[in-house]
PASEBA-1860 file (N, C-alpha, C; in nm, 3 decimals):
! residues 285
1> XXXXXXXX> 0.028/-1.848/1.825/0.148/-1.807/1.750/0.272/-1.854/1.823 ~ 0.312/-1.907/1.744/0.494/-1.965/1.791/0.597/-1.842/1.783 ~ 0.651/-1.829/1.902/0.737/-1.703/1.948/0.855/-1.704/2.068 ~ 0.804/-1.821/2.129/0.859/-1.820/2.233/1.071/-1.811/2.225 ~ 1.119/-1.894/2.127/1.190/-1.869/2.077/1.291/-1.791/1.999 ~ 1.236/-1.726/1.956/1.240/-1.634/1.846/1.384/-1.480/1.938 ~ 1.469/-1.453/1.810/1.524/-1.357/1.863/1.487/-1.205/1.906 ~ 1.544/-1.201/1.996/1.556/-1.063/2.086/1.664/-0.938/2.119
9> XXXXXXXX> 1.646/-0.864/1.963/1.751/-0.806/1.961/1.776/-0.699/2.081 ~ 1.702/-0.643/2.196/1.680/-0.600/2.286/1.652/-0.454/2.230 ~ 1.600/-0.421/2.136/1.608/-0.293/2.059/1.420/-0.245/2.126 ~ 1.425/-0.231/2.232/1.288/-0.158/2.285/1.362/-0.114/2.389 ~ 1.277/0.028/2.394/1.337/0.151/2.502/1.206/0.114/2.605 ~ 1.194/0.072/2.742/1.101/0.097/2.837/1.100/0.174/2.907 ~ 0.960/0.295/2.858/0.936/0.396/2.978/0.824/0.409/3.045 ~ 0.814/0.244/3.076/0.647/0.221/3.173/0.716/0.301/3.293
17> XXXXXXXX> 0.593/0.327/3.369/0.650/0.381/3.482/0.692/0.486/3.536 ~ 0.713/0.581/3.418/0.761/0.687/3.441/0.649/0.842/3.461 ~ 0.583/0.769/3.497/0.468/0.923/3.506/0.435/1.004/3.389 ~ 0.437/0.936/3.265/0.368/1.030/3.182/0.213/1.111/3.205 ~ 0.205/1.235/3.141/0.062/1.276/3.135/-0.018/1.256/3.021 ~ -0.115/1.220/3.096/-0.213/1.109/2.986/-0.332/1.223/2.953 ~ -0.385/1.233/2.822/-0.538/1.277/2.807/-0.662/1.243/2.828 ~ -0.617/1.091/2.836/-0.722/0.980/2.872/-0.818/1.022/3.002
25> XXXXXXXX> -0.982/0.965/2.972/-1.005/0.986/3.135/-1.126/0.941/3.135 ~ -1.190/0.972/3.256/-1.383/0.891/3.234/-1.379/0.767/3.185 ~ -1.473/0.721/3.122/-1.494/0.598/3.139/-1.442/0.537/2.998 ~ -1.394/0.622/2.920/-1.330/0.544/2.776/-1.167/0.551/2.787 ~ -1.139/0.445/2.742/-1.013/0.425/2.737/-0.901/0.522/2.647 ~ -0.794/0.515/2.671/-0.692/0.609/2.600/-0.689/0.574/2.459 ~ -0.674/0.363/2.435/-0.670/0.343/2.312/-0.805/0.387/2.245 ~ -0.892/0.394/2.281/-0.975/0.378/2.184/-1.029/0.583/2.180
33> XXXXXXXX> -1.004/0.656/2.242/-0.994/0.806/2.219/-0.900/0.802/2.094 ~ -0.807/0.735/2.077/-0.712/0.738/1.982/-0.771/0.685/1.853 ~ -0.862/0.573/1.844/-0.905/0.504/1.755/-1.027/0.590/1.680 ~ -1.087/0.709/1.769/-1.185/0.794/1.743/-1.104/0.884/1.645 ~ -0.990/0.985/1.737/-0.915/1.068/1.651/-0.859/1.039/1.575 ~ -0.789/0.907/1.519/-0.694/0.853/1.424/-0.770/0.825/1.353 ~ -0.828/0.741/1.325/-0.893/0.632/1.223/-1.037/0.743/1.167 ~ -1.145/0.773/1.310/-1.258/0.790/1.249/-1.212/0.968/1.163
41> XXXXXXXX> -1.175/1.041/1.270/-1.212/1.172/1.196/-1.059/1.237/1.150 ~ -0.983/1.158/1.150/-0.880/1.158/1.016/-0.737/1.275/1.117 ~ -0.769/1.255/1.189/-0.640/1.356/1.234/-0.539/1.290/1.275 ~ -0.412/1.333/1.184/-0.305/1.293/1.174/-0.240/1.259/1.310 ~ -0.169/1.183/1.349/-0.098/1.219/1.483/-0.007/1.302/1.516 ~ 0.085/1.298/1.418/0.190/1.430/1.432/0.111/1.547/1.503 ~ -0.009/1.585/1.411/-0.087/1.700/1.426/-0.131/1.697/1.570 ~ -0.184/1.605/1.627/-0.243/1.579/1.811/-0.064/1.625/1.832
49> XXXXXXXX> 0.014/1.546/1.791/0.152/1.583/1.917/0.184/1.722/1.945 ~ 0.233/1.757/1.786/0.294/1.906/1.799/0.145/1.972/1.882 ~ 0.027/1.964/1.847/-0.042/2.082/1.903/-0.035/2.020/2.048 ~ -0.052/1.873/2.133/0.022/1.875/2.284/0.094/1.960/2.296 ~ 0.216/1.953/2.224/0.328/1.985/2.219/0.377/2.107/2.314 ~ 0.319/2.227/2.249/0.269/2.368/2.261/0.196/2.388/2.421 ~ 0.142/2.295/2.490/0.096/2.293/2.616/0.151/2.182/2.701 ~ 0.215/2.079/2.648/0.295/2.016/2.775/0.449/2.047/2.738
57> XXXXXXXX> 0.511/2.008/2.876/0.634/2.005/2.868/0.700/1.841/2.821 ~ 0.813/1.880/2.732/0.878/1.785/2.652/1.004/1.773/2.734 ~ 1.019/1.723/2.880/1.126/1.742/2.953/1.191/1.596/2.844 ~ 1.338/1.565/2.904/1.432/1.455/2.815/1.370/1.314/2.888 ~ 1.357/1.248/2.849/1.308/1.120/2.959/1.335/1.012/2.855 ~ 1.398/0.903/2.924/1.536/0.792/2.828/1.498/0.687/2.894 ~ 1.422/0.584/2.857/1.393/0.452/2.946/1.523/0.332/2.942 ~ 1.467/0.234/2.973/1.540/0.109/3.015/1.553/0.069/2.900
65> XXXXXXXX> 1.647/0.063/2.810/1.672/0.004/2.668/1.727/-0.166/2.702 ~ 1.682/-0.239/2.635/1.693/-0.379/2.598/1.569/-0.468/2.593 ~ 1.573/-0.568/2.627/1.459/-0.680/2.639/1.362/-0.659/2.809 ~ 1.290/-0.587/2.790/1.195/-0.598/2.909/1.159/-0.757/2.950 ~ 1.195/-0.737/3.114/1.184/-0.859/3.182/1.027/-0.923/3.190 ~ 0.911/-0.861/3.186/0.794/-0.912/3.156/0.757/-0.967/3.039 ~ 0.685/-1.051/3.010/0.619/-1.185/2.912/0.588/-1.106/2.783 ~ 0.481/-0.963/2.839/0.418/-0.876/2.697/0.521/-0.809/2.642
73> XXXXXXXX> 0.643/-0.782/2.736/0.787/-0.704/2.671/0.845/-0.779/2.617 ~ 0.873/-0.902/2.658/0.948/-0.967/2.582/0.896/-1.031/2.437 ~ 0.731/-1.072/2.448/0.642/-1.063/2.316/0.728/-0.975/2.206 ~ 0.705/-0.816/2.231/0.678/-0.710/2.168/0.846/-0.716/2.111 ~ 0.913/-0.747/2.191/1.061/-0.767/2.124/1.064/-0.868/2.011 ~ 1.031/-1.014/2.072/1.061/-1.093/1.951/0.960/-1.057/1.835 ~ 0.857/-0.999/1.819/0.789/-0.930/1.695/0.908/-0.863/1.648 ~ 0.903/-0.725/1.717/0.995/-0.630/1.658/1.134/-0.691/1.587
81> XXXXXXXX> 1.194/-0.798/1.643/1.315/-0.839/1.610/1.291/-0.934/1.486 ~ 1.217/-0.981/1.476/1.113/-1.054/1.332/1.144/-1.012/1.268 ~ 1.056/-0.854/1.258/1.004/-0.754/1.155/1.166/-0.760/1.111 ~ 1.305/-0.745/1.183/1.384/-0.690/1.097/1.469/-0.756/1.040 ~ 1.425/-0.951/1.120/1.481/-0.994/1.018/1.449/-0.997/0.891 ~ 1.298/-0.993/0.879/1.260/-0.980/0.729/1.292/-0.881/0.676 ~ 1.305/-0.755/0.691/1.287/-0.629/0.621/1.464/-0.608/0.604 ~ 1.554/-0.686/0.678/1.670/-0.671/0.647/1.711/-0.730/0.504
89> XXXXXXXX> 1.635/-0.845/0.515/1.660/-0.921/0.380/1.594/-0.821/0.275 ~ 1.422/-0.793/0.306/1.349/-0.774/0.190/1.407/-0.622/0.147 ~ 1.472/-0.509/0.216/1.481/-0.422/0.131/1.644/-0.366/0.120 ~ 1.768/-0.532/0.144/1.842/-0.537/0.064/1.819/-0.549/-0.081 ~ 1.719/-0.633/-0.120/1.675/-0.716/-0.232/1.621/-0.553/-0.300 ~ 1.571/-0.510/-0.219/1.521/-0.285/-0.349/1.674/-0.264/-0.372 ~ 1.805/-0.269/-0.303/1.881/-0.199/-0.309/1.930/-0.133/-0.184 ~ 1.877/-0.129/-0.080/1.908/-0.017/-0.009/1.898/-0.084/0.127
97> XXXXXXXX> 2.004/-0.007/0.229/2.030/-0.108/0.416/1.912/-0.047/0.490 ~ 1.878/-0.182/0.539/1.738/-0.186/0.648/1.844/-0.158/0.778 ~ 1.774/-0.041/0.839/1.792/0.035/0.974/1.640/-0.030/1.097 ~ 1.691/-0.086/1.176/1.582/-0.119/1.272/1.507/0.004/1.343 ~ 1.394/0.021/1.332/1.342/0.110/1.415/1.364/0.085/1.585 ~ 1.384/0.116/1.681/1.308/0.163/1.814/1.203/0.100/1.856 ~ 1.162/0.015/1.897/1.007/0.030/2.016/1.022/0.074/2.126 ~ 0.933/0.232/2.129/0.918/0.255/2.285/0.791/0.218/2.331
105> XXXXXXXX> 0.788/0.167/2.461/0.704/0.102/2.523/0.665/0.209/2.677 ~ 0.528/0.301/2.663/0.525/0.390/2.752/0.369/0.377/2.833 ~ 0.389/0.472/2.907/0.283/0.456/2.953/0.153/0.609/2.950 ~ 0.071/0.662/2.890/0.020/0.769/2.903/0.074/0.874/2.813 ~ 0.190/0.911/2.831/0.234/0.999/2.721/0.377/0.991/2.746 ~ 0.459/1.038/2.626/0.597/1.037/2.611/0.649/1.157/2.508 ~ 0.747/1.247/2.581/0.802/1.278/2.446/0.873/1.229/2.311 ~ 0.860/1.304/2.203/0.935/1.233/2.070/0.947/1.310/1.992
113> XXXXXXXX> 1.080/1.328/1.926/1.061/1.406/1.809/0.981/1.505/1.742 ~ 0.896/1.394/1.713/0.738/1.458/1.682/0.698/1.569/1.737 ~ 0.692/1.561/1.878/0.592/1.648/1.995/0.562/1.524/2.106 ~ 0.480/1.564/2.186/0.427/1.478/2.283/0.329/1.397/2.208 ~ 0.411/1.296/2.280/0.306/1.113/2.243/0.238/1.118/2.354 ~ 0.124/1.074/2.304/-0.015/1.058/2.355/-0.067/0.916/2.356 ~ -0.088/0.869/2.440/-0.128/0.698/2.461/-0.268/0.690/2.396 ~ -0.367/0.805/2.385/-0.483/0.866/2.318/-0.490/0.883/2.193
121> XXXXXXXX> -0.376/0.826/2.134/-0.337/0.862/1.948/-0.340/0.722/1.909 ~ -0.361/0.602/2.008/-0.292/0.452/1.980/-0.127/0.445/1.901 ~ -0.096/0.292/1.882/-0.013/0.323/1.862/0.082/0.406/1.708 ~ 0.188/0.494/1.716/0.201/0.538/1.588/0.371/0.547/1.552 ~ 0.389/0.558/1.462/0.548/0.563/1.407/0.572/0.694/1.379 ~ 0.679/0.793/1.445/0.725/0.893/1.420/0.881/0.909/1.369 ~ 0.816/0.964/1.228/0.949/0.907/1.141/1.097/0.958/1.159 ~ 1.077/1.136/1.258/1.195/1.184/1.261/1.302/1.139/1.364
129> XXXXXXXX> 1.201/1.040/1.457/1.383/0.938/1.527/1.326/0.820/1.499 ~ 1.256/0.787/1.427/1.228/0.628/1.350/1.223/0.531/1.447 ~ 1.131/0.598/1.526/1.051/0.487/1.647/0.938/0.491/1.649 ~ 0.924/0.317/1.698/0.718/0.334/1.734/0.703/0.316/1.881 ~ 0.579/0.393/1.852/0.555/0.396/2.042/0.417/0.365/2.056 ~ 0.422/0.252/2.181/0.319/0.198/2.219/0.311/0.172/2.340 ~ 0.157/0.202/2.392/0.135/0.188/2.469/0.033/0.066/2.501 ~ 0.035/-0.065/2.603/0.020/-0.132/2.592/-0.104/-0.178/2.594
137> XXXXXXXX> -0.210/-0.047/2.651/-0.349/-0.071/2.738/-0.395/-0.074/2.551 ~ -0.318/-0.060/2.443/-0.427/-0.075/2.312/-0.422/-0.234/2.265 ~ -0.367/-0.286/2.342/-0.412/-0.406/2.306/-0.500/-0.480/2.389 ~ -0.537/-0.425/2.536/-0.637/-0.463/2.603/-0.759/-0.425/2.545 ~ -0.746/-0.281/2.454/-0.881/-0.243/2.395/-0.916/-0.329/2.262 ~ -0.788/-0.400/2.208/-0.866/-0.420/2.102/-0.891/-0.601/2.129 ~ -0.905/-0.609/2.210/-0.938/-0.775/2.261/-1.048/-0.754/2.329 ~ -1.053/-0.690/2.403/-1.194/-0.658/2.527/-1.292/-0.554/2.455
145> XXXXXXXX> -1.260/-0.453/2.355/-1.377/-0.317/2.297/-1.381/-0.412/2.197 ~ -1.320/-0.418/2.113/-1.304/-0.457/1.947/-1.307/-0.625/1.911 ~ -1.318/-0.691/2.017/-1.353/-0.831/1.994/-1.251/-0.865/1.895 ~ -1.100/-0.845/1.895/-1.003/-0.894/1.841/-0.849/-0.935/1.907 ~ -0.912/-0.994/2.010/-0.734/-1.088/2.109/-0.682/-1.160/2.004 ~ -0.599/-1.226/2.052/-0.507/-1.293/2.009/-0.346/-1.249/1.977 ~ -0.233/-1.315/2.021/-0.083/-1.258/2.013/-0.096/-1.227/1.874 ~ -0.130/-1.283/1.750/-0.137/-1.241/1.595/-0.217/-1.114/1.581
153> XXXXXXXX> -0.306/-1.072/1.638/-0.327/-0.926/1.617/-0.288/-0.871/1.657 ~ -0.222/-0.883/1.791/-0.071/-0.757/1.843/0.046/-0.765/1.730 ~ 0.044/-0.881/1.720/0.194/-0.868/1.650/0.136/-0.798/1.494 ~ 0.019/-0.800/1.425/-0.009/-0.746/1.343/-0.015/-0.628/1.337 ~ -0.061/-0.552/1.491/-0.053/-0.368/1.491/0.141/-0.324/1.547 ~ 0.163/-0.425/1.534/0.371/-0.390/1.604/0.381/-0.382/1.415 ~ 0.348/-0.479/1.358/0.421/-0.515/1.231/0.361/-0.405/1.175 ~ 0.252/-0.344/1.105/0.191/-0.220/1.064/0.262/-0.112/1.099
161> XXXXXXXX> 0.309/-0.046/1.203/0.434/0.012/1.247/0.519/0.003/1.159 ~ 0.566/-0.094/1.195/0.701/-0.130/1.142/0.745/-0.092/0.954 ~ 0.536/-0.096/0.942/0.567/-0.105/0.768/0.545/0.023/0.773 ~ 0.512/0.127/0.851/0.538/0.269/0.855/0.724/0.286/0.813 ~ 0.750/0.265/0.887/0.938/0.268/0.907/0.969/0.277/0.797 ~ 0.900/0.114/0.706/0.969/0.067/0.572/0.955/0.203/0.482 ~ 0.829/0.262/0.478/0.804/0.319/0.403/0.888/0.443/0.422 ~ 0.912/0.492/0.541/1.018/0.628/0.569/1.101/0.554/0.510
169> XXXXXXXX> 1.166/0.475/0.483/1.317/0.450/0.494/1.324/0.430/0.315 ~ 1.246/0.372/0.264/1.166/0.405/0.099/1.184/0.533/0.060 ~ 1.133/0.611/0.123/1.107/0.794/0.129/0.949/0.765/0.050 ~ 0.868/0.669/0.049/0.742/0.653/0.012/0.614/0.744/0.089 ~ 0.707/0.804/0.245/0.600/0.838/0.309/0.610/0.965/0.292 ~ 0.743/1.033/0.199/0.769/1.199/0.179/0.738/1.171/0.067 ~ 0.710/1.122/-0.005/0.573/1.141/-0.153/0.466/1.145/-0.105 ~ 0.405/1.064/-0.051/0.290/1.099/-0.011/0.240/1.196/0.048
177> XXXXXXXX> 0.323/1.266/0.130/0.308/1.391/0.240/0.324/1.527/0.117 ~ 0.409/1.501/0.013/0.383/1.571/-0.113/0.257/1.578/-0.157 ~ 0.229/1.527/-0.171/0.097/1.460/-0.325/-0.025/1.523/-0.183 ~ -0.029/1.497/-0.067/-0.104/1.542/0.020/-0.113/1.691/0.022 ~ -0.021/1.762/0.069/-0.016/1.886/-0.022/-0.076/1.983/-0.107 ~ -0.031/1.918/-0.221/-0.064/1.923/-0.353/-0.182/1.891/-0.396 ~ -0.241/1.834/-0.291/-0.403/1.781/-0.341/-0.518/1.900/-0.347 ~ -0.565/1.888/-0.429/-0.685/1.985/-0.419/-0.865/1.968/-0.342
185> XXXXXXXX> -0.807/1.873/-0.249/-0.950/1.886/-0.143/-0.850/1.800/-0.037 ~ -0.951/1.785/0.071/-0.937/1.687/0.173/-0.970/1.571/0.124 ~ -1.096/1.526/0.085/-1.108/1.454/-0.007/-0.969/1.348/-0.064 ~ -0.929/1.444/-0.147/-0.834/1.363/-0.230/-0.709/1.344/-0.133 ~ -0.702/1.444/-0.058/-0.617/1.420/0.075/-0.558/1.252/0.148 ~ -0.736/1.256/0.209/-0.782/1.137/0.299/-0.721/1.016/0.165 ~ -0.743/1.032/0.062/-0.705/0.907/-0.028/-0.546/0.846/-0.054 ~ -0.480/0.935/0.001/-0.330/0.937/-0.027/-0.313/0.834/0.121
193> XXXXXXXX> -0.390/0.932/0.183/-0.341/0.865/0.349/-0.407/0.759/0.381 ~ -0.497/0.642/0.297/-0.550/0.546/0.333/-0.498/0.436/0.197 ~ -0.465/0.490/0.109/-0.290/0.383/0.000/-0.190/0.382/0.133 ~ -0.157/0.472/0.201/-0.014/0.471/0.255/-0.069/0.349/0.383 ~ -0.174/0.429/0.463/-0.191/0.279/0.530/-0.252/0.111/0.523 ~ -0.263/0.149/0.392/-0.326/0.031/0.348/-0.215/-0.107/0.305 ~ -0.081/0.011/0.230/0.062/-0.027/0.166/0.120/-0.096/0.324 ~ 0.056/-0.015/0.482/0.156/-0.056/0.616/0.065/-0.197/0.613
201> XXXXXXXX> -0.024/-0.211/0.632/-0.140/-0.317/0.602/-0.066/-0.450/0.559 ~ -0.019/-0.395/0.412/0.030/-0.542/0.332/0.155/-0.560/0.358 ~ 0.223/-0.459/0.404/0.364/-0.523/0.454/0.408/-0.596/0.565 ~ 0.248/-0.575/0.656/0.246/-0.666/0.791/0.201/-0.794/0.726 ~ 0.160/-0.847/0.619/0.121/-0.955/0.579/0.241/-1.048/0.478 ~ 0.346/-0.926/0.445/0.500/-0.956/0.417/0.530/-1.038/0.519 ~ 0.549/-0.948/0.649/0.622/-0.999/0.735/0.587/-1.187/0.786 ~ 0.469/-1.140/0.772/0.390/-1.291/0.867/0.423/-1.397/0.786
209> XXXXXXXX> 0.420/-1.337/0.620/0.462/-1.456/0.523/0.597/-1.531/0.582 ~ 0.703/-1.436/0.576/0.807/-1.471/0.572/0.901/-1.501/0.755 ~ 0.803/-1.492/0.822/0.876/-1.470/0.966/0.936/-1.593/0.992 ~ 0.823/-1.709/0.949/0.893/-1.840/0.991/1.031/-1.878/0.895 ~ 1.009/-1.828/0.774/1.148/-1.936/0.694/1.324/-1.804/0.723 ~ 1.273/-1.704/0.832/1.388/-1.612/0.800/1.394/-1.704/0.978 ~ 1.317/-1.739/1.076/1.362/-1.801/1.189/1.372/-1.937/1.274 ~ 1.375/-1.958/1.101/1.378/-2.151/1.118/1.248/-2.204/1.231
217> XXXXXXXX> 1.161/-2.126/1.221/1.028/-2.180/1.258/1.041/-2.139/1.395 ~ 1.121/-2.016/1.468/1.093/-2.025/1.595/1.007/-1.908/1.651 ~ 0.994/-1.825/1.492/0.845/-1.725/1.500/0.765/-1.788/1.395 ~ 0.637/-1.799/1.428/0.575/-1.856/1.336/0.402/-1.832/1.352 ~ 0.339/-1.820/1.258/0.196/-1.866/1.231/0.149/-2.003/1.270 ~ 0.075/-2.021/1.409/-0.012/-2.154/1.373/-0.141/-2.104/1.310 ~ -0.224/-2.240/1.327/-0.389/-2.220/1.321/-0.494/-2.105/1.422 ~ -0.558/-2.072/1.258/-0.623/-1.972/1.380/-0.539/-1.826/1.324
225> XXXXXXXX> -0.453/-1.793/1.305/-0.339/-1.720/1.352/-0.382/-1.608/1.223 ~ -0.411/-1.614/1.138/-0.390/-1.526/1.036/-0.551/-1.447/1.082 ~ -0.650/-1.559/1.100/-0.784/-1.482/1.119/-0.812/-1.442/1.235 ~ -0.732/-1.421/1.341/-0.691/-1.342/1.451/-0.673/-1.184/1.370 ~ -0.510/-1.200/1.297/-0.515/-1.112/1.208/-0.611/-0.985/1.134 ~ -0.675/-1.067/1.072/-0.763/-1.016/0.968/-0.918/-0.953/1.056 ~ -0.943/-1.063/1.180/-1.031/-0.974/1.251/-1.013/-0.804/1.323 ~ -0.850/-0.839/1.374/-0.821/-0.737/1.444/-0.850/-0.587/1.255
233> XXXXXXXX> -0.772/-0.598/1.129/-0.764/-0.548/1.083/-0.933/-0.474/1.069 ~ -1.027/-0.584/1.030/-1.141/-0.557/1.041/-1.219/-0.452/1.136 ~ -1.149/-0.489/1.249/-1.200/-0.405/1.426/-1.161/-0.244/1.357 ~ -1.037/-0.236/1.312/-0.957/-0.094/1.281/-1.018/-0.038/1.200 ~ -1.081/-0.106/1.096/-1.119/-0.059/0.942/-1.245/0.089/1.015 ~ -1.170/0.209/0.864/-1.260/0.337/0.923/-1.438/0.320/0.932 ~ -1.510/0.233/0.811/-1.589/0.223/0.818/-1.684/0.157/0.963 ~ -1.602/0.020/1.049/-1.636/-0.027/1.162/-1.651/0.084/1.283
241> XXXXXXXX> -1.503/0.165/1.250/-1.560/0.231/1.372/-1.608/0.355/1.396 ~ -1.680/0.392/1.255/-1.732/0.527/1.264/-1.834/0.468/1.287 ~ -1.918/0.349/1.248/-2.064/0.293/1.288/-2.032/0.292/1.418 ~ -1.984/0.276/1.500/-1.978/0.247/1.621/-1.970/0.359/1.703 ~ -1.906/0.487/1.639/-1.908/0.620/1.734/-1.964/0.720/1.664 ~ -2.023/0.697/1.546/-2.123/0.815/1.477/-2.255/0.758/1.391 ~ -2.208/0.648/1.476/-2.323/0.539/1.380/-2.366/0.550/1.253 ~ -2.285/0.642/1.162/-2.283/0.617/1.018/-2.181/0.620/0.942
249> XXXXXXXX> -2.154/0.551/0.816/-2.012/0.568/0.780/-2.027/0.717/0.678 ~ -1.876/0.763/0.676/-1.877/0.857/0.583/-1.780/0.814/0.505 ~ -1.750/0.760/0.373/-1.651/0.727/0.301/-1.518/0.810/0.262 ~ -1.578/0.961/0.276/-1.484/1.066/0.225/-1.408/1.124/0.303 ~ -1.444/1.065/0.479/-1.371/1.084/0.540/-1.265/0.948/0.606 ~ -1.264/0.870/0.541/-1.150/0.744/0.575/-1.017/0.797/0.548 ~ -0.917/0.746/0.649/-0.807/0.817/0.630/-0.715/0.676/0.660 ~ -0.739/0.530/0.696/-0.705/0.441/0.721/-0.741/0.320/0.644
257> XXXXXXXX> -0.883/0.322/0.561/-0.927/0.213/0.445/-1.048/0.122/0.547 ~ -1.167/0.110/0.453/-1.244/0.005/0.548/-1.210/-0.145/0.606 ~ -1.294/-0.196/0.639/-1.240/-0.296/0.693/-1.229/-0.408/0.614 ~ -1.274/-0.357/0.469/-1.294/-0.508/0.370/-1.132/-0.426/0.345 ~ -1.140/-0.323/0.295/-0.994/-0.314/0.251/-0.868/-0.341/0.309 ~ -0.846/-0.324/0.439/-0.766/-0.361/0.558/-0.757/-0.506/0.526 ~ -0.841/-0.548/0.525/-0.826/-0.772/0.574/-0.762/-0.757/0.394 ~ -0.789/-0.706/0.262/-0.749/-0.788/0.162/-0.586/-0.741/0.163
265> XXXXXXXX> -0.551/-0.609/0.241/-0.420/-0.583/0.179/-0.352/-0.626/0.267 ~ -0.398/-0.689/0.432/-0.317/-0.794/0.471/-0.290/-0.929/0.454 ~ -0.425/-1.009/0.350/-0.445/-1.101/0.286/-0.362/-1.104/0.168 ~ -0.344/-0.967/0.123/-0.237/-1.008/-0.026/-0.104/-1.012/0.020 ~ -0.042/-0.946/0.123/0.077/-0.921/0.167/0.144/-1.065/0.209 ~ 0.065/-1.141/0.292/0.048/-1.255/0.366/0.081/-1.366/0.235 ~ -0.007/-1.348/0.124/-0.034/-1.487/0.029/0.098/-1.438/-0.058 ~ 0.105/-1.334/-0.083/0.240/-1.338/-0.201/0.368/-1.319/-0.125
273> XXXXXXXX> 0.376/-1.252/-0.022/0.492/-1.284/0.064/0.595/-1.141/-0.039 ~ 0.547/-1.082/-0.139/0.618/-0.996/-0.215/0.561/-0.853/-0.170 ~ 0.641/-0.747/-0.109/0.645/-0.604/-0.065/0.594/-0.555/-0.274 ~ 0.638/-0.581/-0.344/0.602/-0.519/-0.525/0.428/-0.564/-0.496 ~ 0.405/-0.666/-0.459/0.226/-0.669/-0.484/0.164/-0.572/-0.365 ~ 0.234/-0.500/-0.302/0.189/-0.382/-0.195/0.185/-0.225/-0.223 ~ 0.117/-0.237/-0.396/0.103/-0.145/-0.451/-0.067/-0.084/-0.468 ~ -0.083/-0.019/-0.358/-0.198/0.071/-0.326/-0.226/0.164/-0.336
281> XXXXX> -0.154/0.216/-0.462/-0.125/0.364/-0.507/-0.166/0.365/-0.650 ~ -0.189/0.251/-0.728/-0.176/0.217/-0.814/-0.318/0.338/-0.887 ~ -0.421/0.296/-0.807/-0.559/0.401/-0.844/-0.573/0.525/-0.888 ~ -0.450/0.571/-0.832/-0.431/0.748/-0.771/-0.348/0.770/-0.862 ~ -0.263/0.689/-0.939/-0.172/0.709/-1.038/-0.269/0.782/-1.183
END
């Protein structure tokens, strides 16, 4: 992936370093404890924070805001700074001003809004100060556990984020948190919450469409680059990794979409380059 170039609005807060307390421990990694609780058995993250919340302390802790002087910080910037050139354009074009989210970049745990961030949740978007926070060891897991490296599948789980944001900033993600509600099982629950991430899915495939012609080619897709992508999406999909930690799938409990569904709604996002064909709700209607 072509990046090296690419702008750096310095809009990431760094709080490596700072002694967070981690849940992580033994011999499995933090990201992938996260990939168990998130993805396989459906628990929200908010829900892990606030209940941290309640047992750690949320002291104030404010990192190094701008462009981190290391190679993976400065990566994670020119993504992030991508994402907004596109999304500045694409959701003038709805009507309404694109606000850049935040990347915090931590280590173990962090406070937020939310409650306590947990490096054990992977990474997630918490909509009430409209930042994502990541911690970096999930991209060692999903190259080394999940057999999906490559800079295009990081920049694909930054951009997924990011299409969290879009959707707060939509108010797409306070319908859904309605209709969740309002649902009459878990069941129908889990279905709301795997359109919504399926909708973050295709808007990371927005972005990738459009990254090169919004930066005159100095972020860009080479070869190779999309099916980097689509593997990593695959690695995530609920069905992959409940075989892998309960060795059977349960369909009714997906709260993220399988892995065929993951690769097509970053495959449609990607080929039409249009946020309107990132309609994954359409079923439930």
């Amino acid at each position: 992936m072509e990046w090296d170039q690419g702008n750096r609005y310095g809009n990431v807060e760094d709080r490596r370093g700072m002694g967070g307390i981690g849940l992580a421990g033994g011999g499995i990694g933090a990201a992938v404890l996260g990939l168990i609780g998130y993805f396989v058995f459906g628990i929200n993250p908010l829900v892990i924070m606030d209940a941290a919340n309640q047992v750690l302390p949320q002291s104030e802790q404010q990192g190094r805001a701008g462009t981190p002087s290391d190679r993976t910080g400065a990566f994670v910037d020119t993504i992030l700074s991508s994402t907004t050139d596109v999304w500045r354009t694409e959701v003038r074009q709805m009507g309404r001003n694109y606000q850049s989210p935040t990347l915090v970049l931590y280590d173990q745990a962090t406070p937020t809004q939310c409650g306590q961030g947990q490096a054990a949740m992977g990474p997630f978007y918490c909509p009430l100060d409209r930042k994502v926070y990541l911690d970096l060891q999930f991209f060692n897991e999903l190259s080394m556990r999940f057999g999906a490296p490559g800079d295009f599948a990081q920049a694909y789980v930054i951009a997924h984020e990011v299409g969290h944001h879009v959707q707060n900033l939509l108010g797409t993600s306070e319908q859904v948190q309605r209709a969740e509600r309002q649902s009459g099982s878990r069941g129908e629950a889990n279905r709301y919450s795997v359109a919504l991430e399926l909708q973050a899915d295709c808007y990371a495939g927005v972005w990738a469409a459009h990254a090169a012609e919004v930066s005159s080619g100095k972020v860009a897709l080479e070869q190779g680059d999309l099916q980097e992508g689509l593997r990593a999406a695959a690695a995530v999909g609920d069905d992959t990794l409940q075989r892998e930690t309960r060795g059977r799938v349960v369909p009714d409990s997906f709260t993220h979409g399988s892995a065929a569904q993951r690769q097509h709604w970053l495959q449609e996002g990607y080929s039409t380059g249009d946020p309107k064909a990132c309609d994954t709700f359409r079923d439930l209607r």
